[in-house]
KOLZA-660665 format. One line per 10 residues: their letters; for each residue x, y, z of C-alpha. Coordinates in pm, whole numbers, plus 50000, padded with zeros to 5 digits. Example, Ala and Ser with C-alpha at 12.3 -4.5 7.8 and 13.67 -1.06 7.14 Angstrom:
// residues 2
AS = 51230,49550,50780; 51367,49894,50714
// end
This chain:
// residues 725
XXXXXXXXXX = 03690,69780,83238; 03858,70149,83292; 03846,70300,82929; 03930,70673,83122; 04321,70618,82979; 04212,70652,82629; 04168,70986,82657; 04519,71042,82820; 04751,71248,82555; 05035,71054,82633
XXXXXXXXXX = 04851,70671,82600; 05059,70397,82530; 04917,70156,82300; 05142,69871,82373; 05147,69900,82734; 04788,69942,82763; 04773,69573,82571; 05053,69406,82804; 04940,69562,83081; 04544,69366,83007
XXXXXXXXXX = 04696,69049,82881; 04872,68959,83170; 04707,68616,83255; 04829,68257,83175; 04864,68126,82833; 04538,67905,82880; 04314,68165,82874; 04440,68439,82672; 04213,68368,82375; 03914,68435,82570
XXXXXXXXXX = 04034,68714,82723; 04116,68851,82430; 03821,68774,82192; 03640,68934,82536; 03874,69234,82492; 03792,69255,82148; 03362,69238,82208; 03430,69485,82432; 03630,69810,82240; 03367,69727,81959
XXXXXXXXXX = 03057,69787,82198; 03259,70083,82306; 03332,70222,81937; 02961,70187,81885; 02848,70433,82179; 03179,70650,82102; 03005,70683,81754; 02649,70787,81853; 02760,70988,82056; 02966,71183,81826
XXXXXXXXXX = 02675,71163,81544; 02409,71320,81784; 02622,71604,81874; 02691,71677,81531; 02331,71661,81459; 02298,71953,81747; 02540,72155,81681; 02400,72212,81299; 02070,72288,81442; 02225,72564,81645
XXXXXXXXXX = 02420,72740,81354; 02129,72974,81196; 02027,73070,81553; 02421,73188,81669; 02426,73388,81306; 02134,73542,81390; 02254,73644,81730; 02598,73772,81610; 02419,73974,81364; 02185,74198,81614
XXXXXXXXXX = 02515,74236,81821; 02666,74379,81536; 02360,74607,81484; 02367,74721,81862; 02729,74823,81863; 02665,75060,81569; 02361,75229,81777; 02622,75214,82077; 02850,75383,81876; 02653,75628,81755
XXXXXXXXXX = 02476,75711,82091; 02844,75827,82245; 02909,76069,81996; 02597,76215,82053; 02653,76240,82406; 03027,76379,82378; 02880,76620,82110; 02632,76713,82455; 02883,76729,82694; 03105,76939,82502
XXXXXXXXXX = 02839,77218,82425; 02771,77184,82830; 03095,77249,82902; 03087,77583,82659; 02745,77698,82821; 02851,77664,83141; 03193,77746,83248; 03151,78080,83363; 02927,77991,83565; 03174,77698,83728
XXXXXXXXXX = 03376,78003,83782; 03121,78162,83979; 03041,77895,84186; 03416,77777,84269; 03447,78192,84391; 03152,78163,84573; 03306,77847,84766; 03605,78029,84808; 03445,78355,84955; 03285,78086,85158
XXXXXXXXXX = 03580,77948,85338; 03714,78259,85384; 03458,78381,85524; 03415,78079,85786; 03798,78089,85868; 03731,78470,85996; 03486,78399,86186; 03703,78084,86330; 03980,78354,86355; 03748,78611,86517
XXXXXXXXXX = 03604,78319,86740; 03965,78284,86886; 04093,78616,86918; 03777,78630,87112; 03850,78312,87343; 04222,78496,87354; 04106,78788,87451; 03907,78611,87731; 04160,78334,87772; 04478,78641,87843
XXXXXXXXXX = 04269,78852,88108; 04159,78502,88294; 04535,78427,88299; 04607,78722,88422; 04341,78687,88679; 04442,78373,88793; 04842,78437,88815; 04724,78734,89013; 04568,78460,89281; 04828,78241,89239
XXXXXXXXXX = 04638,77966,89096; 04909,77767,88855; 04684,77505,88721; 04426,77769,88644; 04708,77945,88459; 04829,77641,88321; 04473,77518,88153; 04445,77868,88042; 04766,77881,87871; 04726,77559,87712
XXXXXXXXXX = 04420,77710,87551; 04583,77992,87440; 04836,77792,87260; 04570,77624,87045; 04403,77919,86968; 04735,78074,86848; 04735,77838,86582; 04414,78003,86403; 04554,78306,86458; 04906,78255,86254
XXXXXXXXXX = 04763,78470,85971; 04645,78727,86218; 04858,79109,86207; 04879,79102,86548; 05001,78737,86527; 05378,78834,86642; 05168,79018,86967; 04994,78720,87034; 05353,78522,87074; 05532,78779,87266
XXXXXXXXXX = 05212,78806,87543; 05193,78418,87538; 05565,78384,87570; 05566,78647,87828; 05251,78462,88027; 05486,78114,87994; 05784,78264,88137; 05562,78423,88463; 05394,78050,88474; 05768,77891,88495
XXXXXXXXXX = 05852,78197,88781; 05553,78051,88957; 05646,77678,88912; 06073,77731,88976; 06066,77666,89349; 05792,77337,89315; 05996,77231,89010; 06324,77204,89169; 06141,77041,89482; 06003,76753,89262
XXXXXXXXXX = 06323,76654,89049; 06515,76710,89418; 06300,76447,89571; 06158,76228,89254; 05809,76278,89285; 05668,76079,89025; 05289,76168,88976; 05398,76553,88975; 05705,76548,88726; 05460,76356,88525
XXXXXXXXXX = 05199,76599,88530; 05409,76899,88496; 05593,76738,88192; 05258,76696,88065; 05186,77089,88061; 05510,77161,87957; 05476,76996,87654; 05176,77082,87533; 05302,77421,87602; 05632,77359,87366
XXXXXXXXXX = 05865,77415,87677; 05950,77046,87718; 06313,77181,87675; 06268,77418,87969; 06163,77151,88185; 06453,76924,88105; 06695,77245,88210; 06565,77247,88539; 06604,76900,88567; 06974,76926,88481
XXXXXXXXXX = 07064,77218,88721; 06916,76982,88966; 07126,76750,88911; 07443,76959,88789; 07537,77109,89070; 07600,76781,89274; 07828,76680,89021; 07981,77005,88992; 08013,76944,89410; 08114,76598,89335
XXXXXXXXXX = 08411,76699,89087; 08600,77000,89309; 08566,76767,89606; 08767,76470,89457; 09000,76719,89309; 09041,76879,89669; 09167,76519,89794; 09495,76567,89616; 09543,76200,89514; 09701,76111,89159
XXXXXXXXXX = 09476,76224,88875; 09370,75880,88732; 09280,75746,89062; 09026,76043,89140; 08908,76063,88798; 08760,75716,88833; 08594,75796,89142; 08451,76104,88948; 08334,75854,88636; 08170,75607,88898
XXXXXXXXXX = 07967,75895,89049; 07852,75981,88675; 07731,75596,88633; 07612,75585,88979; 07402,75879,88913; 07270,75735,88537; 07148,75424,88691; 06986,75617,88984; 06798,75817,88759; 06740,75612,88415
XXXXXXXXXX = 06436,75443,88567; 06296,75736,88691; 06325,75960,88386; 06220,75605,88190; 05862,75731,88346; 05879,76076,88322; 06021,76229,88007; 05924,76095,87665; 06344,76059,87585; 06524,75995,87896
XXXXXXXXXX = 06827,75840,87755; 06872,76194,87592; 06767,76380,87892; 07052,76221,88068; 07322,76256,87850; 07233,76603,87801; 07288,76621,88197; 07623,76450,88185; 07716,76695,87901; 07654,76972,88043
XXXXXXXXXX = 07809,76879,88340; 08144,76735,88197; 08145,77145,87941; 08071,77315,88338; 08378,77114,88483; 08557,77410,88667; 08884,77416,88663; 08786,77182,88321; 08893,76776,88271; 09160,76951,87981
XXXXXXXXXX = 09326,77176,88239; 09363,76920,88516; 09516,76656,88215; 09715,76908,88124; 09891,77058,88447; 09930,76696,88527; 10132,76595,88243; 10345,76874,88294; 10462,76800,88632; 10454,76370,88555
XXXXXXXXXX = 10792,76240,88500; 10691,75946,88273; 10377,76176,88088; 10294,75902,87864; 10236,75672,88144; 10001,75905,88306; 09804,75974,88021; 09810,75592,87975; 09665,75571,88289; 09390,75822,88243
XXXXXXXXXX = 09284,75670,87917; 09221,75363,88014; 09017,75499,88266; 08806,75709,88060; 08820,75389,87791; 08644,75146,88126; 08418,75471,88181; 08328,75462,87830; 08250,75110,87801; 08000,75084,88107
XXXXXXXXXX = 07829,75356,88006; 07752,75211,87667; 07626,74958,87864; 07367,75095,88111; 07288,75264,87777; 07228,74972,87586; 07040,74779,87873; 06844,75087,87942; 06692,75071,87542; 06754,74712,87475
XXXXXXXXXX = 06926,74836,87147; 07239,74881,87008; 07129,75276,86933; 07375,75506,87141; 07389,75797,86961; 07228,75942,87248; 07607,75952,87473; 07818,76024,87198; 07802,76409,87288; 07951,76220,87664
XXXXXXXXXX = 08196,76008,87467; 08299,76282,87250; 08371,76530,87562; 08578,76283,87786; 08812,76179,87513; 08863,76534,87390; 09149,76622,87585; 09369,76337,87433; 09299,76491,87085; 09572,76725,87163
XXXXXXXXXX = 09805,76482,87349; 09821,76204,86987; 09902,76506,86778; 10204,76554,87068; 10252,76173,87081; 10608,76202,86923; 10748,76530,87095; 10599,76336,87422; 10775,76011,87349; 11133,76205,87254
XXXXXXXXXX = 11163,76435,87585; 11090,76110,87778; 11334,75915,87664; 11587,76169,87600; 11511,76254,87978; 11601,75890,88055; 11921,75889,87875; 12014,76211,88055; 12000,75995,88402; 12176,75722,88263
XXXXXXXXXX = 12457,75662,88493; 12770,75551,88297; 13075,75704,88516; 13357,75470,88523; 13670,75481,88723; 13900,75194,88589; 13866,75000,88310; 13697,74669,88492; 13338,74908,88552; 13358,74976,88182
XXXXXXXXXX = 13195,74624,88043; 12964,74617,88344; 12851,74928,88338; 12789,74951,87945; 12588,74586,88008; 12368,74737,88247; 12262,75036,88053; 12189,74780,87752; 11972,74629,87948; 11743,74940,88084
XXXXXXXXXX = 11792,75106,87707; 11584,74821,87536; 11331,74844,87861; 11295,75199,87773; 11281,75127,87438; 11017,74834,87453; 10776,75056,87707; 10818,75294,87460; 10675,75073,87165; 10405,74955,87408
XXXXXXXXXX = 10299,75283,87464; 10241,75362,87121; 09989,75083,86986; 09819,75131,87373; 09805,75514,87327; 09784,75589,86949; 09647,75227,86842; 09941,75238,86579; 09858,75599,86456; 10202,75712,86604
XXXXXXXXXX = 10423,75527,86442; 10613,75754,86239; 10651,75963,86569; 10760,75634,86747; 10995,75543,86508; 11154,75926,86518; 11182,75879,86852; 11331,75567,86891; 11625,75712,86654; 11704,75996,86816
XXXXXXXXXX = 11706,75764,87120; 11926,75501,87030; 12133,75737,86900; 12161,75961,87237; 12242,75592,87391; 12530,75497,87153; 12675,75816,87154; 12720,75767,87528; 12868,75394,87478; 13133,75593,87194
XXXXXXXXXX = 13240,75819,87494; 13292,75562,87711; 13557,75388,87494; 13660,75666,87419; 13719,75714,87798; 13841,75346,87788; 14070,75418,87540; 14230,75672,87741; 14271,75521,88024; 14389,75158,87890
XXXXXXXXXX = 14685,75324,87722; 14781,75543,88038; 14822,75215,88244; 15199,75108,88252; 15311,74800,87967; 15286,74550,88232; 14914,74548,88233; 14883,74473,87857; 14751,74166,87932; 14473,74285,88197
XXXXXXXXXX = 14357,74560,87970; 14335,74344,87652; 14068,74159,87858; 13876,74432,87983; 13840,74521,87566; 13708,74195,87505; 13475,74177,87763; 13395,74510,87615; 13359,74324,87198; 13148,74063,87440
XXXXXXXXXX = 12879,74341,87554; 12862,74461,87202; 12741,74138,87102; 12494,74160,87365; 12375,74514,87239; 12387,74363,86839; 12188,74046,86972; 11931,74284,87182; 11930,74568,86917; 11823,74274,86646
XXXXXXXXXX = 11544,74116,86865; 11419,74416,86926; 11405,74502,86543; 11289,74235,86457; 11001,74261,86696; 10920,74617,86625; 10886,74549,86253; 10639,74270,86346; 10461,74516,86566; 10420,74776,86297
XXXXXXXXXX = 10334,74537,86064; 10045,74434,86231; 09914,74774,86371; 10006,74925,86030; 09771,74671,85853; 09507,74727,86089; 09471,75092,86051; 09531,75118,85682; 09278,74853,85650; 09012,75005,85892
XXXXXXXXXX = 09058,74702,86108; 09024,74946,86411; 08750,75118,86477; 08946,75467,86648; 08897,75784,86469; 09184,75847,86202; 09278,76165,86339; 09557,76218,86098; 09412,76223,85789; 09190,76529,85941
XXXXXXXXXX = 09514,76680,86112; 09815,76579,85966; 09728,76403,85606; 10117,76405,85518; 10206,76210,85854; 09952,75951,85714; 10107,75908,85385; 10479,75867,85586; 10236,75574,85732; 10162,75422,85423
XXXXXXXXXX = 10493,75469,85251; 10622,75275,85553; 10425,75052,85515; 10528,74944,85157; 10851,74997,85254; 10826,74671,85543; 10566,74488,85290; 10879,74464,85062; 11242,74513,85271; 11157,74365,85599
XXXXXXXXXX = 11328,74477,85916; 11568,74638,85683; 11318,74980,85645; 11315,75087,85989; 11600,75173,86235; 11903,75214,85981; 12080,75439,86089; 12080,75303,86497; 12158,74912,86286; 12429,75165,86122
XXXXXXXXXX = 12570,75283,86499; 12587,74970,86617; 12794,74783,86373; 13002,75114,86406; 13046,75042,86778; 13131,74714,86671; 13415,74823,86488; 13542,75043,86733; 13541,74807,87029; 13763,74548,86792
XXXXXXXXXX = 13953,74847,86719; 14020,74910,87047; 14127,74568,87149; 14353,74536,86858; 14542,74859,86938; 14633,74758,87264; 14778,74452,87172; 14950,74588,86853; 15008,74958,87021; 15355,74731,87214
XXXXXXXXXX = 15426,74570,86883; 15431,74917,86717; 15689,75044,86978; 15895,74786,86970; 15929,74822,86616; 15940,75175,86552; 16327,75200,86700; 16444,74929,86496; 16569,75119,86202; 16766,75314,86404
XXXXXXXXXX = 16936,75044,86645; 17321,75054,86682; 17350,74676,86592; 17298,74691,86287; 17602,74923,86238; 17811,74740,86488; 18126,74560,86341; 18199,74176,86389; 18499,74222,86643; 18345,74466,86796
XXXXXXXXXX = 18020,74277,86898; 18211,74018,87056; 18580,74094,87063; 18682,73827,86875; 18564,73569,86618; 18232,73410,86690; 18086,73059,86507; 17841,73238,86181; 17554,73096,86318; 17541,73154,86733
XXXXXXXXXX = 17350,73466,86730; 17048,73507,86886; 16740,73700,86825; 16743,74015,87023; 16448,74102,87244; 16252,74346,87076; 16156,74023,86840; 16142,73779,87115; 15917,74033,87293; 15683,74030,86985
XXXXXXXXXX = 15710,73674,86946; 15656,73612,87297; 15287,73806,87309; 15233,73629,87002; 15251,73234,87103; 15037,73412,87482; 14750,73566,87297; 14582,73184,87215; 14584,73172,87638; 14476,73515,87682
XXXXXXXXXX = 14174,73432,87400; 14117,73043,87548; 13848,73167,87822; 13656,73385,87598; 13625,73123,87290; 13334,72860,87312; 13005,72770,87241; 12823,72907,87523; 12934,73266,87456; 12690,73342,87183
XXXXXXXXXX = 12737,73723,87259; 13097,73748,87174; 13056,73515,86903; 12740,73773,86729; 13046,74054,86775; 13303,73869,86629; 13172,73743,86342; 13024,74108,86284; 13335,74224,86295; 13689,74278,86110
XXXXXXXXXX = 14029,74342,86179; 14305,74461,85991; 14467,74173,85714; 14222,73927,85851; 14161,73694,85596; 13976,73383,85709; 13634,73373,85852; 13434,73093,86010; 13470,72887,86332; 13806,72964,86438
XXXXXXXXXX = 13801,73323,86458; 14065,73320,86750; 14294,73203,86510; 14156,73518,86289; 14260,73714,86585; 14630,73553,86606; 14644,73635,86227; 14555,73945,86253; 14754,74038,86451; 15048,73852,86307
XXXXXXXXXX = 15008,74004,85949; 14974,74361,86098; 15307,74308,86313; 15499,74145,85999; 15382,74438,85727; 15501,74684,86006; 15829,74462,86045; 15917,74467,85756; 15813,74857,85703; 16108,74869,85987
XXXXXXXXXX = 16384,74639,85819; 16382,74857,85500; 16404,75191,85642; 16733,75074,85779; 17014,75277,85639; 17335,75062,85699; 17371,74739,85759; 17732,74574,85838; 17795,74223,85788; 17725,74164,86169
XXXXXXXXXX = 17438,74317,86139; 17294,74153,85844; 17360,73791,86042; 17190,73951,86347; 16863,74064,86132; 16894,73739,85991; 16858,73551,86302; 16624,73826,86477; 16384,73736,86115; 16449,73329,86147
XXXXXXXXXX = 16320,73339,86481; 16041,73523,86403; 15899,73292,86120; 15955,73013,86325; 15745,73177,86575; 15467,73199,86318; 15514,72843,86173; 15470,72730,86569; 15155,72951,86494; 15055,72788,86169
XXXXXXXXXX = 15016,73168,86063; 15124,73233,85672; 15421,73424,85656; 15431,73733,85540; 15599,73715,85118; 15778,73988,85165; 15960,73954,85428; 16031,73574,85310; 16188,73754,84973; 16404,73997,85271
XXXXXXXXXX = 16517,73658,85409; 16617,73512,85061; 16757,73857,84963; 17010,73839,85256; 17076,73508,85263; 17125,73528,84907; 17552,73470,84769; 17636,73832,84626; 17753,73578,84288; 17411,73464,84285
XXXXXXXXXX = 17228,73751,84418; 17042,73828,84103; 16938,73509,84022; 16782,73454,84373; 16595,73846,84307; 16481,73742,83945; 16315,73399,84134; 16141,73562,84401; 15963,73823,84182; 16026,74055,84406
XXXXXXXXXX = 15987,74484,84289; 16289,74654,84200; 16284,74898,84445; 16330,74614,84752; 16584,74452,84543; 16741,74773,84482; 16727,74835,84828; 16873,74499,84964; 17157,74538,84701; 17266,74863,84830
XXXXX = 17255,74737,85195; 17462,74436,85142; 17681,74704,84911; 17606,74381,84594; 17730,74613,84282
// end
């Protein structure tokens, strides 16, 4: 039986039982009267156990006191021994420290001493060292010269306290610079024809000699002057500047990869050995990478483009030789070409400050060449469509160029530009109806008709120039939006070179910002959305007017027409029936323009011309007051109201009226409300109260005023016409 869990902490009593007992009924009295027999045999040796160690462990009680007592007794000797000693060591240190004193000057004196003789040692082996140097150069033996100089540059380092230690440079720097005379010609002869074992020897000496540097130079003149050659004979080919100034970068990576492995086994850096090459090179450029950008620009006609063109080289130029940098190190360490980096991109520095002066003069140049010369009115439509169309070109090159050039840094200089642009442009559409304008009303009354739809073709085009002006807003503010975020959020890695140059041009940037986060499309281009529903206007304007310009003629001689002063008999030379007059032709003439304008506006009225529809609902005419669908009928309104407020602006500036007369204005105003019923226009009130005012009996003539409402001063009028007391 295993008794071992009786001496678990956590035993289980119960469980130890049921886990023993589990056997059939039948037997479990003997197993447990065996159980039983057995824990009692067990208690037994538990207890004998327990009483013999007991009995041993009092035995062994007088023999541990004992024991703890002498280690009691030997601490307190311990104890006593130490401050004995301390007492000892501190009376030593009393008797003795002078002499310490002496001793530690003695052992300096000492080293002294042996440093002066080190010192005199290797003035003496410089001494020796200089005159077998001298010797040696004498014979022309370099590697003589160059062991002995090697030596000499040890010793120099004993001899730094030295007086004559500033001597001891200038002859050693002198014996150097005769050693490099030697070693100019062979030096330039081995990095001209890479040979290996040599260059590595000779960078060898050269370093220990602390003229690594010196080595490296001739290394780069080597190499500098082909590229030097390289540079004026691309230049010399007379080809455009970006294409020649990628065959220049590709000789610069040609040359890096022809060389990296070979420096890669010569100098300790190579990677900086060649950028210091390409450096130099690139500061040496003669006439320099600036000047040639710059004379180019001035004589490009599209300068942006250019320099478009020539950053994107330098950008590819940029990115390969990261590369061969990277796969040169296997790392992602290229500090080594950012001296390169820095120099081929300098030239642009100037150019983004420009950006928005740059951007302006082109575009302003391109609205100078805009051909808009018109000779009749039919070229006018036409010709202001196809300068809509190459306006927004311009205009969405221009917004191109910006995030390509500036990576969004320009846009406060883009968006200046694009103002003054658009507003250049729509000046040029306002002369041109102006010139419309002239020549539509210089055209004989016959071609009314003709003219009236050259203007709307013209109200058609400025829906095309609202439709493209919008998508082109709307499109912009996207743009910003997006370049905005990036740069303000350090999304783009480009160096924020207004914040060093121009830190209030950056703040515009971030005001504008805000300014799109919370008005939209609405912040930028105002004043051009401004011009254009302004050229809206005017083109209605201008269609109106030459419809209404005949109505206006027509009625301005009214007041003043002898029928209204003509008597009865005379009209007719007899008696005529009260009702057989007809309407005379200055009101038939009005009417008749009236019921043609729904033909003249049929072709120009349906679904498919979204550009005219854009204008129209834009815009307004005079006493329009319905808007929606049928905004022909707003135009047959229009111009309805305007002829019937300027009708009836005639009737009451007539100054005498004879009976005649008053039945001939009466059937000259019949016909024209009949004209607008056939219309389904709404007649104009007061010249419905005119009607009722004539019409009206003189019994009941104030009865028929007091009904229609109408102001005292018509009814006064009327009254005095018709002679009503």
């Amino acid at each position: 039986m295993d008794f071992s869990k009786f001496s678990d902490e956590s035993f289980d009593v119960k469980e130890w039982i049921n886990n023993a007992l589990q056997i059939k009924s039948t037997l479990a009295d003997n197993q447990v009267s065996s159980l039983v027999m057995k824990l009692q045999l067990c208690i037994q040796e538990v207890n004998k156990s327990l009483e013999e160690t007991s009995r041993v462990a009092l035995n062994n009680i007088p023999r541990v006191l004992r024991e703890v007592e002498n280690v009691k007794t030997e601490a307190s000797v311990l104890k006593n021994q130490m401050a004995v000693l301390k007492d000892d060591i501190r009376l030593i240190e009393e008797n003795t420290s002078q002499s310490m004193k002496e001793l530690m000057l003695i052992d300096g004196v000492k080293n002294r001493m042996q440093s002066t003789s080190l010192a005199l040692q290797e003035a003496d082996n410089w001494s020796k060292s200089s005159l077998k140097v001298t010797e040696a150069a004498l014979v022309g033996d370099v590697e003589q010269v160059a062991q002995r100089l090697i030596s000499m540059q040890k010793s120099l380092q004993h001899l730094k306290d030295s007086p004559d230690f500033a001597n001891y440079v200038e002859v050693l720097e002198s014996h150097k610079n005769k050693l490099e005379a030697m070693l100019s010609p062979k030096l330039v002869h081995i990095f001209n024809n890479h040979n290996l074992e040599d260059a590595k020897y000779y960078v060898g000496i050269f370093e220990q000699l602390n003229r690594l540097s010196h080595l490296q130079t001739y290394y780069n003149n080597c190499h500098k002057t082909s590229i030097l050659n390289a540079w004026i004979s691309l230049r010399d080919e007379k080809k455009p500047l970006a294409s020649w100034l990628a065959k220049f970068y590709e000789h610069l990576l040609s040359l890096w990869h022809q060389e990296v492995s070979w420096c890669s086994k010569v100098f300790p850096q190579p990677l900086q050995i060649l950028s210091s090459l390409l450096a130099q090179s690139l500061s040496n450029l003669q006439p320099s990478l600036d000047i040639c950008i710059q004379e180019n620009v001035n004589e490009a006609v599209n300068p942006l483009q250019l320099l478009l063109e020539i950053k994107t080289v330098t950008a590819r130029f940029e990115k390969s030789l990261r590369m061969a940098v990277l796969s040169a190190q296997n790392s992602n360490d290229d500090v080594s070409i950012l001296s390169v980096i820095d120099l081929v991109n300098a030239p642009f520095s100037n150019f983004l400050l420009r950006y928005s002066s740059l951007q302006q003069d082109y575009l302003i140049k391109n609205i100078e060449q805009l051909k808009m010369t018109v000779k009749d009115l039919s070229d006018i439509p036409e010709v202001i469509a196809d300068s809509t169309n190459l306006v927004f070109k311009y205009a969405q090159e221009a917004s191109q160029a910006c995030w390509q050039f500036t990576h969004g840094y320009g846009v406060c200089g883009l968006h200046e530009a694009l103002q003054i642009f658009l507003s250049a442009y729509f000046e040029l559409i306002d002369n041109t109806l102006s010139k419309f304008n002239q020549l539509a009303f210089g055209l004989p009354a016959e071609c009314v008709w003709s003219n009236f739809q050259y203007s709307f073709k013209v109200i058609e085009v400025c829906g095309t120039l609202m439709t493209k002006f919008e998508a082109y807003r709307c499109g912009l503010c996207e743009e910003i939006t997006k370049h905005v975020l990036e740069i303000t959020q350090g999304s783009v890695s480009d160096d924020n070179y207004l914040i060093k140059a121009r830190p209030a041009e950056w703040d515009f940037i971030m005001e504008l910002k805000d300014q799109i986060l919370s008005r939209g499309k609405d912040a930028i281009l105002s004043a051009s959305c401004s011009h254009v529903l302004r050229l809206n206007k005017r083109a209605h304007s201008l269609a109106f007017d030459l419809i209404f310009y005949q109505f206006k003629c027509l009625l301005d001689g009214v007041s003043s027409m002898e029928v209204w002063r003509t008597e009865e008999k005379e009209a007719a030379g007899g008696d005529l029936p009260k009702f057989s007059l007809s309407p005379q032709s200055y009101i038939t003439q009005i009417g008749d323009s009236l019921l043609t304008l729904p033909q003249q506006l049929e072709g120009y009225f349906n679904e498919q011309n979204v550009s005219l529809i854009v204008s129209l609902k834009v815009g307004r005419l005079p006493f329009q007051e319905t808007e929606g669908a049928h905004l022909d009928h707003c135009w047959l309104e229009s111009l309805a109201r305007s002829a019937s407020a300027n009708y009836v602006e005639a009737i009451i500036k007539i100054p005498y009226l004879t009976a005649y007369g008053t039945r001939q204005l009466l059937a000259d105003i019949d016909y024209y409300l009949k004209i607008l019923g056939a219309l389904e226009v709404n007649v104009n009130e007061k010249l419905l109260t005119i009607q009722k005012l004539m019409i009206a009996d003189p019994s009941s003539f104030n009865e028929v005023a007091a009904e229609t409402g109408a102001d005292e001063s018509l009814i006064k009028y009327i009254s005095t016409l018709r002679k009503i007391c």
